[in-house]
C-alpha positions as CSV (number, residue, x, y, z in Angstrom):
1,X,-59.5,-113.7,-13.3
2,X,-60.6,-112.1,-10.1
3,X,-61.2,-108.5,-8.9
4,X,-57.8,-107.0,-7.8
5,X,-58.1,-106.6,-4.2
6,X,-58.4,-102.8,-2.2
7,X,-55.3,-100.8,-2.6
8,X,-53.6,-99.9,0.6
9,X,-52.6,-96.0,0.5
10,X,-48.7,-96.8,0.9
11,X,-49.0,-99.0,-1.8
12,X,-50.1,-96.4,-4.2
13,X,-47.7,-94.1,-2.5
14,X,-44.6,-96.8,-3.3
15,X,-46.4,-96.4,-6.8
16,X,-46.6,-92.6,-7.5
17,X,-43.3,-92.4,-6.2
18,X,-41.8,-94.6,-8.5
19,X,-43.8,-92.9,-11.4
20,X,-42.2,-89.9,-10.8
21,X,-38.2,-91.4,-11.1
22,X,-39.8,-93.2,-14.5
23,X,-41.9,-90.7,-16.1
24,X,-39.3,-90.1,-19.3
25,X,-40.3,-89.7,-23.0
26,X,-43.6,-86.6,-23.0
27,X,-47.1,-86.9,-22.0
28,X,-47.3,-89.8,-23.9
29,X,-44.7,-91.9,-23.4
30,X,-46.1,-91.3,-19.2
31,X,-49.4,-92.0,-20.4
32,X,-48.3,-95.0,-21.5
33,X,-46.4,-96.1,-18.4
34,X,-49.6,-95.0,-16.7
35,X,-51.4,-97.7,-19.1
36,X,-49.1,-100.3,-18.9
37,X,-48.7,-100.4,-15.2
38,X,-52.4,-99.0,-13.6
39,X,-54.7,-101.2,-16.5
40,X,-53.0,-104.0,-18.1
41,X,-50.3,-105.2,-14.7
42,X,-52.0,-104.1,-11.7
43,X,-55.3,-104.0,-12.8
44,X,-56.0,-101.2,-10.3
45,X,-58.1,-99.2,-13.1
46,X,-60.3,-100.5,-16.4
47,X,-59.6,-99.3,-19.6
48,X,-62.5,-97.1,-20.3
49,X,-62.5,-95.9,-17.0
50,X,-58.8,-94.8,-18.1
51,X,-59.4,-93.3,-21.2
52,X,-62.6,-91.6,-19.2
53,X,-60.6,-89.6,-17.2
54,X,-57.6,-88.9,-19.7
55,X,-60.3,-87.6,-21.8
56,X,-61.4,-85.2,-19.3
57,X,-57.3,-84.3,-18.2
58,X,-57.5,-83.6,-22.5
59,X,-59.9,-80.8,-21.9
60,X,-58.2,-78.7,-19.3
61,X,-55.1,-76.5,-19.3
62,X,-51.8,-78.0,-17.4
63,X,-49.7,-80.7,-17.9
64,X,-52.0,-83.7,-19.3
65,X,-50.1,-86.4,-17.7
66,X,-49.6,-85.0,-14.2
67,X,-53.3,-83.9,-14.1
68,X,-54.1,-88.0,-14.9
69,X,-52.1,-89.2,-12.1
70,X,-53.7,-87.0,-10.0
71,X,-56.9,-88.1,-11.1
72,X,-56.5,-91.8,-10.4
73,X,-54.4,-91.0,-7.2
74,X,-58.3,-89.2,-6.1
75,X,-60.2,-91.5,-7.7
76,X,-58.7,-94.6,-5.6
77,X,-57.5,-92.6,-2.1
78,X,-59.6,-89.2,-2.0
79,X,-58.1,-86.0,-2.0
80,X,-54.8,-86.9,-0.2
81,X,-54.6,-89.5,-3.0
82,X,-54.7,-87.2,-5.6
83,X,-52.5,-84.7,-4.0
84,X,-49.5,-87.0,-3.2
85,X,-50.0,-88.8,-6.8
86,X,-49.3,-84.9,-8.4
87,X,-46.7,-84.3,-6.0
88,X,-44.2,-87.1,-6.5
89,X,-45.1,-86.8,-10.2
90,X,-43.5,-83.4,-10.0
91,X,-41.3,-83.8,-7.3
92,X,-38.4,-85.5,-8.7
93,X,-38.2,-83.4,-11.8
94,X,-38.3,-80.1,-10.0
95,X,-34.8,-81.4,-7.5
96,X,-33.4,-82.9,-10.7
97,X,-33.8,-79.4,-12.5
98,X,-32.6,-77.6,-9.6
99,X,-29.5,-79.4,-9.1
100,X,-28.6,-79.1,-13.2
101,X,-29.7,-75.2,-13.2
102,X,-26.8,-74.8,-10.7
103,X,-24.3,-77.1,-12.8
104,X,-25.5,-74.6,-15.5
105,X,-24.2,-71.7,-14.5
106,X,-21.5,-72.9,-12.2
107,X,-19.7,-75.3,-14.7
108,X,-21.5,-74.0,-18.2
109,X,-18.4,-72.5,-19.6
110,X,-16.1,-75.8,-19.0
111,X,-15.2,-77.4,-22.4
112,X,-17.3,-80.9,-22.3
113,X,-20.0,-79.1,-20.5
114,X,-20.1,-76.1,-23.2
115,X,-19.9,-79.2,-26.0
116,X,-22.7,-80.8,-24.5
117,X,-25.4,-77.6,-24.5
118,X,-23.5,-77.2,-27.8
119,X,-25.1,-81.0,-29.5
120,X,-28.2,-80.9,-27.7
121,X,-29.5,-77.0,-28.7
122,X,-29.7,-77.9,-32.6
123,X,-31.5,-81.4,-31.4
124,X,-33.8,-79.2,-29.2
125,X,-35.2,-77.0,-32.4
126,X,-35.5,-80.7,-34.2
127,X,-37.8,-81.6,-31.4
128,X,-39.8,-78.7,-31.5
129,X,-40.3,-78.9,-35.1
130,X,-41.0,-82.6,-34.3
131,X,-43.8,-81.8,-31.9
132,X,-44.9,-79.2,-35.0
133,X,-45.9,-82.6,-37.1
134,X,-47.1,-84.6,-34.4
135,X,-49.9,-82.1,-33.4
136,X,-50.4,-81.0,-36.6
137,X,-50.7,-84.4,-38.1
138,X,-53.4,-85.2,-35.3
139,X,-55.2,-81.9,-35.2
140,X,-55.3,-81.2,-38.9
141,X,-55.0,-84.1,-40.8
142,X,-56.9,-87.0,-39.2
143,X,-59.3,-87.8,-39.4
144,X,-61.4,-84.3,-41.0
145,X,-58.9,-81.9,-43.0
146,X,-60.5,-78.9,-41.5
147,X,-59.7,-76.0,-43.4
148,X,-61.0,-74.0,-40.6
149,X,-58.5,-75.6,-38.6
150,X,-55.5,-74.9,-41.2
151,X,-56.7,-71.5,-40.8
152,X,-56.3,-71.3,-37.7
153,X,-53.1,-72.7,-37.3
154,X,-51.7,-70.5,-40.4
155,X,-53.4,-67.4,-38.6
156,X,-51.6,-68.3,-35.0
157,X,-48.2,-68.5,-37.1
158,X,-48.8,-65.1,-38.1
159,X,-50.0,-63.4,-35.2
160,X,-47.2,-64.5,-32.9
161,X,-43.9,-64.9,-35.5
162,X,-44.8,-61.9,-37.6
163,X,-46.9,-59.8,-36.1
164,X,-45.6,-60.0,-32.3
165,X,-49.4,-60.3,-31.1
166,X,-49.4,-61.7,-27.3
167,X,-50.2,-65.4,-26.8
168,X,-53.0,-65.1,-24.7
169,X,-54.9,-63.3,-27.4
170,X,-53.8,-65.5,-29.8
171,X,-55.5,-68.5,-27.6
172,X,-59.0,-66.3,-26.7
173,X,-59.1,-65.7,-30.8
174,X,-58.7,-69.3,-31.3
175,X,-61.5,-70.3,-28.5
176,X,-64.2,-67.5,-30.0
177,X,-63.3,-69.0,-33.3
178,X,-63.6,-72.4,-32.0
179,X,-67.1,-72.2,-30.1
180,X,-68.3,-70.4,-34.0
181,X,-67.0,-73.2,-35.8
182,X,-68.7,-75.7,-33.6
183,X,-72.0,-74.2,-34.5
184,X,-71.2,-73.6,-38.1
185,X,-69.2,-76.8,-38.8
186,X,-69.4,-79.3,-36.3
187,X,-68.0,-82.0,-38.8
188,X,-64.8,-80.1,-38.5
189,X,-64.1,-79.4,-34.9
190,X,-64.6,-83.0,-34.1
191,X,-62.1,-83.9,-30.9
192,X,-58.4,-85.3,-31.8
193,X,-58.3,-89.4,-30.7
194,X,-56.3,-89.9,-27.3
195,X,-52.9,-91.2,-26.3
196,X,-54.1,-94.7,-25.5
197,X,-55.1,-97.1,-27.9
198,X,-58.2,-99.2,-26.5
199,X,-57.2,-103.0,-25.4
200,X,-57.8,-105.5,-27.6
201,X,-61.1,-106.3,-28.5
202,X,-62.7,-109.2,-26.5
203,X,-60.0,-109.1,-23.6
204,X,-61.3,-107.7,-20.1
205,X,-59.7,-108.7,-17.1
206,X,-62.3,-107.5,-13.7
207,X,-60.1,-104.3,-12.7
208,X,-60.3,-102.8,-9.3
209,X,-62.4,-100.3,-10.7
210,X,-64.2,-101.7,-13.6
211,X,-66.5,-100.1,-15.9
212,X,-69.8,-101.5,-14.2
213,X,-67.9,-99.9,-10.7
214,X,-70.4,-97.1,-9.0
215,X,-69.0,-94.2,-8.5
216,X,-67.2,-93.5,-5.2
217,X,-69.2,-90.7,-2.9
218,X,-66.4,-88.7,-3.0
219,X,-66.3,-88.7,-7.0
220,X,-69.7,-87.4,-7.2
221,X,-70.5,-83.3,-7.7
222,X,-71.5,-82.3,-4.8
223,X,-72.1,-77.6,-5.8
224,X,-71.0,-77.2,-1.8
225,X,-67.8,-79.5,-1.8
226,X,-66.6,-77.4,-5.5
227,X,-67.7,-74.2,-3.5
228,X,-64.8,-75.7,-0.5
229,X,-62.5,-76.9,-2.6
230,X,-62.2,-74.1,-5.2
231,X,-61.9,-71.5,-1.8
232,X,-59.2,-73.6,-0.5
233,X,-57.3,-73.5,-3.8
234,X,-57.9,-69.6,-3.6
235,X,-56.9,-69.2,-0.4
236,X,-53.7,-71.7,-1.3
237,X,-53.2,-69.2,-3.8
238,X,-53.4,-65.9,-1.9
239,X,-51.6,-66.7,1.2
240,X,-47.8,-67.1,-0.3
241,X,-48.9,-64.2,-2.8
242,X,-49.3,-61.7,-0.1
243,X,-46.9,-63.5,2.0
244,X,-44.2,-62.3,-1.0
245,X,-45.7,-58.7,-1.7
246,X,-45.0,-58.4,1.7
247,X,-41.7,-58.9,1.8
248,X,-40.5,-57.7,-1.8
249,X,-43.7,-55.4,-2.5
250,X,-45.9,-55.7,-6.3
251,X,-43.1,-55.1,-8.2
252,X,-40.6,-57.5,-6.5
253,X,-38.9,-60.7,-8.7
254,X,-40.9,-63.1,-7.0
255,X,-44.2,-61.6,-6.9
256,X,-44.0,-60.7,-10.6
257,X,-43.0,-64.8,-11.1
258,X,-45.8,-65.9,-9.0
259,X,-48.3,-63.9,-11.4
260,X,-46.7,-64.5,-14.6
261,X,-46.3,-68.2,-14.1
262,X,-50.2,-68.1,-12.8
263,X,-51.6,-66.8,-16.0
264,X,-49.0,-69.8,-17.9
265,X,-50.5,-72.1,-16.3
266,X,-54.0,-71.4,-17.2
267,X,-52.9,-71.0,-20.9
268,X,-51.3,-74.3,-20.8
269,X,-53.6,-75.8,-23.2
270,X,-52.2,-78.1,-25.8
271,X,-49.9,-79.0,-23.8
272,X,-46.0,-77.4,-22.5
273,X,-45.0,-76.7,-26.1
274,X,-48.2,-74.2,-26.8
275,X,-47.2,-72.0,-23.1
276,X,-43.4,-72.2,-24.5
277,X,-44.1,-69.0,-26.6
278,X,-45.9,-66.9,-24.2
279,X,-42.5,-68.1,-20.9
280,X,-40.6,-66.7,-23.9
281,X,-42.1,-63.7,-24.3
282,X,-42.3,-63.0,-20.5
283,X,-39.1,-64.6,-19.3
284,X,-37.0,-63.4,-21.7
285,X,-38.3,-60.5,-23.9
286,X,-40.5,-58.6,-20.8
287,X,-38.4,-59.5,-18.0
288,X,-35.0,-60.4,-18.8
289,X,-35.3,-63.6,-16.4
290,X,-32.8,-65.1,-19.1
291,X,-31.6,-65.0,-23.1
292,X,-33.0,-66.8,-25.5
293,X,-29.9,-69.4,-25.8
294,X,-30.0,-70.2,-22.1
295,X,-34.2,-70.6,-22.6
296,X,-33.4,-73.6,-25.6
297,X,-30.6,-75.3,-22.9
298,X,-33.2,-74.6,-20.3
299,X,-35.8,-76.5,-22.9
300,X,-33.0,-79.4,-23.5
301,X,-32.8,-79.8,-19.6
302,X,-36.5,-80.4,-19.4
303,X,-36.7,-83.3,-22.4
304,X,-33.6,-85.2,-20.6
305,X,-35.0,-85.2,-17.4
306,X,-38.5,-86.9,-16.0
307,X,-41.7,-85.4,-15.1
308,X,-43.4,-82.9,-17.1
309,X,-41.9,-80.9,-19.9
310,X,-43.3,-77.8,-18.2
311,X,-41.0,-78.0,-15.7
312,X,-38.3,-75.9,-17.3
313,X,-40.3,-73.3,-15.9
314,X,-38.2,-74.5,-12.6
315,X,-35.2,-73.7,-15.2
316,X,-36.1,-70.5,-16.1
317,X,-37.3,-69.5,-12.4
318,X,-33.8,-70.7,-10.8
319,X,-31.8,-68.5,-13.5
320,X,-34.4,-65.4,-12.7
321,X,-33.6,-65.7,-9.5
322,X,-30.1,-66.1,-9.4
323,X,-29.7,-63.0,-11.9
324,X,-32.1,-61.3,-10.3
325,X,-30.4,-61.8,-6.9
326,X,-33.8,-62.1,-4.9
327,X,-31.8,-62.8,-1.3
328,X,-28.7,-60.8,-2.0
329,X,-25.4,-60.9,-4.1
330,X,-24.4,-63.2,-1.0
331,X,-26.7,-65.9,-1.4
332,X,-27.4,-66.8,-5.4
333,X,-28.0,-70.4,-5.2
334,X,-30.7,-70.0,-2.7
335,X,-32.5,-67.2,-4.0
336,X,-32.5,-69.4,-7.6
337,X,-33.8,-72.7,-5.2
338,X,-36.5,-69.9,-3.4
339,X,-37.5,-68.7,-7.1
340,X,-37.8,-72.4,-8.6
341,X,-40.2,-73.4,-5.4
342,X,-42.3,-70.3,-5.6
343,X,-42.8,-70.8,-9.2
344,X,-43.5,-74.5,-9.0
345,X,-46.1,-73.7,-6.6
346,X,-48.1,-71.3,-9.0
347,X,-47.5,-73.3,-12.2
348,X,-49.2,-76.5,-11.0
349,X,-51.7,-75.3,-8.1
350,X,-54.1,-74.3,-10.8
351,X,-54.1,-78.2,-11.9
352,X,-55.0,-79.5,-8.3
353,X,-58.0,-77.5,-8.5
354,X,-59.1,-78.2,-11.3
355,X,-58.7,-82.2,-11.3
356,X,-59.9,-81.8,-7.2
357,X,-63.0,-79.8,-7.8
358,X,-64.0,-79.5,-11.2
359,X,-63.4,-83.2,-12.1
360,X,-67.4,-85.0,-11.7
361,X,-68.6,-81.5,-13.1
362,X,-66.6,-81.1,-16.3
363,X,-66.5,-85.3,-16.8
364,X,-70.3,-84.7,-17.5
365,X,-69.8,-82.7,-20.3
366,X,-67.0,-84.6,-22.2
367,X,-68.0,-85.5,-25.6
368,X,-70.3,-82.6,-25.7
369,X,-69.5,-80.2,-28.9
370,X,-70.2,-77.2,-27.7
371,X,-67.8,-77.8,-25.1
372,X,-65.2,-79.9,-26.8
373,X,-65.0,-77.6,-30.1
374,X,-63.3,-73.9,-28.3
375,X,-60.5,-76.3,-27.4
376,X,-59.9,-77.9,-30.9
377,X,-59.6,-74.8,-32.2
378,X,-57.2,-73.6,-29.5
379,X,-55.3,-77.2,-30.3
380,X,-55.0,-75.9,-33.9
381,X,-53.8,-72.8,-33.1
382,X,-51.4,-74.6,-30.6
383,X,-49.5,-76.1,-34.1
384,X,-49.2,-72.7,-35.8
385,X,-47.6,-71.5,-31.8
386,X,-45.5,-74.4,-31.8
387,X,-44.3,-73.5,-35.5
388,X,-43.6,-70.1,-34.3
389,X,-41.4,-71.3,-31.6
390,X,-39.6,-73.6,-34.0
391,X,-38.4,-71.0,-35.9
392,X,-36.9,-68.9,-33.1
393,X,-35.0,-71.6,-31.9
394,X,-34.0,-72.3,-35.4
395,X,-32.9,-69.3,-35.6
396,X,-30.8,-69.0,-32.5
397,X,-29.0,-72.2,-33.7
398,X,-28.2,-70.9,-36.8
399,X,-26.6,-67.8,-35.7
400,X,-25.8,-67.7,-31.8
401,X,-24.3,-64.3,-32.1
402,X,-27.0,-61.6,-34.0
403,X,-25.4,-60.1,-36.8
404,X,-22.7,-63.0,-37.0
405,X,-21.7,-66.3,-39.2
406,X,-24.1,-68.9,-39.9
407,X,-23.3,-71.7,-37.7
408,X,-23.4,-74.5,-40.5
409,X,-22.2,-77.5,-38.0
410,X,-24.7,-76.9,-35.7
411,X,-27.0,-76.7,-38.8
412,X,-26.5,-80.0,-39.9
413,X,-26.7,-81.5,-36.1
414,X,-30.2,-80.1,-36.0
415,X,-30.8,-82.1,-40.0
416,X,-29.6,-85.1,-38.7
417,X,-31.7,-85.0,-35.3
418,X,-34.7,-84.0,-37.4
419,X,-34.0,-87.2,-39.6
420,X,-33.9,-89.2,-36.8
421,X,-36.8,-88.1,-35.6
422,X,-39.2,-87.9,-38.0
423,X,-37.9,-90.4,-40.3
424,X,-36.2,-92.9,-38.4
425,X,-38.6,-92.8,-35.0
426,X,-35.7,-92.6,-32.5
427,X,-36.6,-91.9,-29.2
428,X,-35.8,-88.0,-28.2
429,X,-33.4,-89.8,-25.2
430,X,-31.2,-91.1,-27.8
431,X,-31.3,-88.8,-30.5
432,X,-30.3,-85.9,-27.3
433,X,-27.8,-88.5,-26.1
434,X,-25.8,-88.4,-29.4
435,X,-26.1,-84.9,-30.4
436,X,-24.8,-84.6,-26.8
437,X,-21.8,-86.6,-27.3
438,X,-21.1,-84.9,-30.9
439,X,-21.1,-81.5,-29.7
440,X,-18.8,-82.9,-26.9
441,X,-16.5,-84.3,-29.6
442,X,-16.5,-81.0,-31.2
443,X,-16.1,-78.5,-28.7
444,X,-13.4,-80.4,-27.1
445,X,-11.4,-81.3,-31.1
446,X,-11.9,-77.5,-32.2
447,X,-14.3,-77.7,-34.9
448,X,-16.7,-75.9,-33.1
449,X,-16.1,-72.7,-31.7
């Protein structure tokens, strides 16, 4: 079959677009739709050209499947490719999120709507401890059994459920010991496979850009254009930061966001589940941005809606800044919409940058140990962070009141989700959709209180 012909730029914007409305069901389920729809349909990309650059989205903190679109959207359409792919992978999420946050707290205490947060919390813990066994079972069973790697991950447990040490410690601990372990047991620090499986043997249809393809000029490292690129993301950076000192000074509720939501974002590695513990520990134990039951309905939100998981951050940032009352007692909604944009802004800028100018530099060094083994041990710890987070929510499901009842209904929700889950292999759509409409049932019949 012949070469696809040149993509036209509002073609690929229809594309990204659309990607954004469609990208349900995790970084892999939109890695898949990436797959299904960039190599195999449109033939826009080869397969190992594809797994080239998810490999490379692998090694860098940030949403894995965001950073990928905005890889191809560069690779194919230059930097204004890239940037619009990212946007409108976000985009949709972020309104969707924005419009629920208000439903939230406007409508949260109405009986269905109450029923609803009610089914979906105990489903919520059941995914977490899902995404427990799905990491785990990649990092530390298959293909090595590392026992530096159980280590690790039994160590991370410990450090952040028991002995309240703060995440990002917990992830430098884990990239020291990782970079050690590469030298003293490479065998075992070996990276995880990838999302994708590789096509079928045999099978290769010419792609628009096909594995033989040169690379394009603008794909190429160049030390001046990371030098530009890396002072535009700075400036990028430091304009709406002093812009908002400015106006509510260091201490002020969107400042302190912008910062805190900064340092998440370049801890996000693992993916959204490992930076879950350390929004927790900011959001909700530091700042008081929300409680912990509002963080697991904020968490729910996220998995029902598409785009990245990470974007409950626009959750958290919308509650902050309603409680927080950043434009007034007058004007709530707004200053929770102001707060979600602001924090949007400083979650995923760090990922532009990286895809935008490090990209042809840290592609080089992919498959490299010395560079790939730091962030298998951080993915190791990431299962013992993950585990930690697990039991919180486990624990605020079991008894939403401290001091009070064990709540053994919503125990038994949170069973049956895990069943489904793990050993029937619903979907986490589905399996939320039903807990939904059981805790809806009863909320609204009296069973629950």
């Amino acid at each position: 079959m012949s070469r696809p012909g040149a993509v036209p730029f509002v073609e690929a914007l229809r594309f990204w677009l659309k990607l954004g409305f469609i990208s349900f069901g995790g970084p892999a389920g939109q890695i898949a739709v990436m797959h299904r729809e960039l190599v195999e349909q449109r033939r826009w990309i080869s397969e190992r050209r594809f797994l080239h650059a998810l490999n490379y989205c692998m090694l860098l903190p940030g949403p894995e499947a965001q950073q990928l679109a905005t890889y191809l959207g560069w690779l194919m359409h230059r930097t204004r490719g890239g940037v619009i792919a990212g946007v409108l992978f976000v985009l949709p999420s972020l309104l969707l999120l924005i419009a629920l946050s208000w439903i939230y707290l406007v409508f949260g205490q109405v009986p269905w709507v109450a029923g609803v947060f009610y089914g979906i919390k105990p489903a919520v813990a059941a995914i977490v401890l899902h995404a427990v066994w799905r990491i785990g079972s990649k990092t530390l069973r298959s293909p090595r059994r590392s026992p530096w790697l159980w280590a690790m991950a039994i160590a991370s447990f410990v450090a952040i459920a028991v002995l309240g040490i703060g995440f990002p410690w917990v992830v430098l601990a884990a990239l020291c010991l990782g970079w050690l372990g590469g030298w003293l047991a490479p065998g075992q620090f070996l990276p995880a496979p990838t999302h994708a499986a590789p096509a079928e043997q045999g099978q290769h249809l010419a792609a628009l850009i096909d594995d033989d393809t040169p690379t394009p000029v603008h794909a190429r490292f160049s030390r001046a254009r990371l030098v530009r690129v890396v002072l535009a993301g700075l400036v990028l950076w430091a304009l709406p930061m002093a812009v908002l000192v400015v106006w509510q000074g260091w201490g002020g509720p969107l400042p302190t966001m912008g910062m805190f939501f900064t340092q998440a974002a370049l801890l996000t590695f693992g993916g959204a589940y490992a930076v879950l513990p350390f929004v927790y520990q900011g959001a909700v134990v530091q700042h008081a941005w929300l409680s912990g039951p509002q963080m697991i309905d904020g968490l729910a939100l996220g998995e029902t809606t598409p785009g990245p998981l990470i974007m409950v951050v626009a959750f958290v940032a919308f509650l902050g800044g309603w409680q927080t009352q950043v434009l007034g007692a007058q004007s709530p909604w707004l200053g929770g919409l102001v707060a979600s944009v602001v924090v949007t802004w400083f979650t995923f800028l760090p990922s532009f940058v990286f895809i935008l100018a490090g990209g042809p530099l840290v592609e080089s060094t992919h498959g490299q140990l010395r560079f790939t083994a730091p962030l298998t041990g951080i993915t190791a710890a990431v299962v013992g962070v993950v585990a930690s987070l697990g039991v919180f929510f486990l624990g605020h499901v079991a008894r939403p009141v401290a001091g009070g009842p064990l709540d053994g209904i919503a125990l038994f929700i949170g069973a049956m989700a895990a069943l489904a889950l793990l050993r029937f292999k619903l979907g986490v759509m589905t399996v939320i959709g039903a807990c939904a409409v059981l805790g809806v049932l009863l909320k609204t019949s009296g069973w629950a209180v």
